[in-house]
C-alpha positions in Angstrom: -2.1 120.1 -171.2 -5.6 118.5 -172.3 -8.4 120.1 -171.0 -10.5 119.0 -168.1 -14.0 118.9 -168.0 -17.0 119.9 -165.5 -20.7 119.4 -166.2 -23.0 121.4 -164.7 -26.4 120.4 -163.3 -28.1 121.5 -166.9 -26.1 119.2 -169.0 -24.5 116.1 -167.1 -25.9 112.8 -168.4 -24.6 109.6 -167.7 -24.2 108.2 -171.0 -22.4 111.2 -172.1 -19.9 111.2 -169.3 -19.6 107.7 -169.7 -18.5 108.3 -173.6 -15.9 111.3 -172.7 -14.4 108.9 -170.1 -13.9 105.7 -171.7 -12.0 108.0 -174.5 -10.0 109.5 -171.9 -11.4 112.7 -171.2 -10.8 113.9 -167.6 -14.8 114.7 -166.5 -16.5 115.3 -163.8 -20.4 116.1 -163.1 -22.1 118.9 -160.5 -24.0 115.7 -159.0 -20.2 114.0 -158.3 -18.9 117.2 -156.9 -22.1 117.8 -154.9 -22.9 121.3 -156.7 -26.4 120.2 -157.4 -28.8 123.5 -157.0 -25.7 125.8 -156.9 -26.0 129.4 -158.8 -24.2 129.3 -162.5 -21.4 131.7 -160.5 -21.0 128.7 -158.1 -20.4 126.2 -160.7 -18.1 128.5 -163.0 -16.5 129.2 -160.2 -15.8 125.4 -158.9 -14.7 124.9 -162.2 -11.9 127.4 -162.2 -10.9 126.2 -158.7 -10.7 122.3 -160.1 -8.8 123.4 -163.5 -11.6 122.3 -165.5 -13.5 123.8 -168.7 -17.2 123.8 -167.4 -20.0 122.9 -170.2 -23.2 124.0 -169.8 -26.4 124.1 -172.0 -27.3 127.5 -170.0 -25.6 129.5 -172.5 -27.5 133.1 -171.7 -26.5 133.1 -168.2 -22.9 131.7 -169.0 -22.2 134.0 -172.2 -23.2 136.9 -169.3 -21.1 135.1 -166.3 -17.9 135.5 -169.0 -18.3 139.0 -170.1 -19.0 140.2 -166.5 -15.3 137.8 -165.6 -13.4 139.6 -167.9 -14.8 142.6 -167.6 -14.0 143.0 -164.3 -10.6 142.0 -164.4 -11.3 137.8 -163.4 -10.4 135.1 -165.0 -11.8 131.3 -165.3 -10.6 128.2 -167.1 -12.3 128.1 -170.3 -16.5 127.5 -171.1 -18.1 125.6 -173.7 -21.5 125.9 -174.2 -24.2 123.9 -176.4 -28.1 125.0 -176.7 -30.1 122.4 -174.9 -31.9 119.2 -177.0 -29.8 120.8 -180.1 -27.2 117.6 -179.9 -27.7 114.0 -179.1 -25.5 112.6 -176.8 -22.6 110.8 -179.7 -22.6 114.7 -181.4 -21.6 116.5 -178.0 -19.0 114.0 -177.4 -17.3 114.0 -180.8 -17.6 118.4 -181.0 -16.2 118.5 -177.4 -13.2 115.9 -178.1 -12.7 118.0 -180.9 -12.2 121.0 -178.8 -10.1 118.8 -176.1 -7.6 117.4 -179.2 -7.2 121.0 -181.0 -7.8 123.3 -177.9 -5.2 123.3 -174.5 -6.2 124.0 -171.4 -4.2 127.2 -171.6 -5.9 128.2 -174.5 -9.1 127.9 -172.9 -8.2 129.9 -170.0 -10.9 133.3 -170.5 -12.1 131.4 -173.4 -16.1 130.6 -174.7 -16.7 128.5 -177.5 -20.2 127.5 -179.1 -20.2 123.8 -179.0 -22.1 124.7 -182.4 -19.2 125.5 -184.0 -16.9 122.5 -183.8 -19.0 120.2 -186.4 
């Protein structure tokens, strides 16, 4: 099964949803789910809840939120993360449809990948 996607507050831009969609990329935003101000738990765990991979540009406090998870013996559905103002908008969306065409969303589940490293 593809993946499904879930911006969070740090990351969602129009344009960039826009582009994911039109290529058929199930996505979603924090400001569409009404998770705006939320705390990074909050939003990883909404994702989980909805199925969907949550990208993020907070990647200290995400990379963290994932160890603790499997530490402690939970799960979630997959993260991607991207440092912020690293990518312009056409980059993100050809890296992270490269994740969605190689990557299922069962081989996301527990799973953190560097946005960085799908060029």
């Amino acid at each position: 099964m593809t993946i499904r996607l879930y911006l969070d507050e740090d990351c969602m831009d129009h344009d960039l949803v826009h582009a994911l969609a039109v290529r058929g990329l199930d996505v979603t935003t924090a400001l569409a789910q009404n998770m705006i101000e939320q705390p990074d738990e909050a939003h990883l765990m909404f994702a989980t809840a909805q199925g969907r991979v949550l990208y993020s540009f907070n990647v200290g406090d995400f990379y963290h939120l994932h160890t603790q998870f499997l530490s402690t013996g939970r799960s979630h559905t997959g993260i991607i993360l991207a440092q912020q103002q690293r990518f312009m908008i056409g980059q993100q969306m050809r890296r992270i449809l490269k994740v969605a065409s190689i990557l299922s969303a069962q081989e996301m589940h527990n799973r953190l990948e560097f946005l960085s490293n799908w060029g």
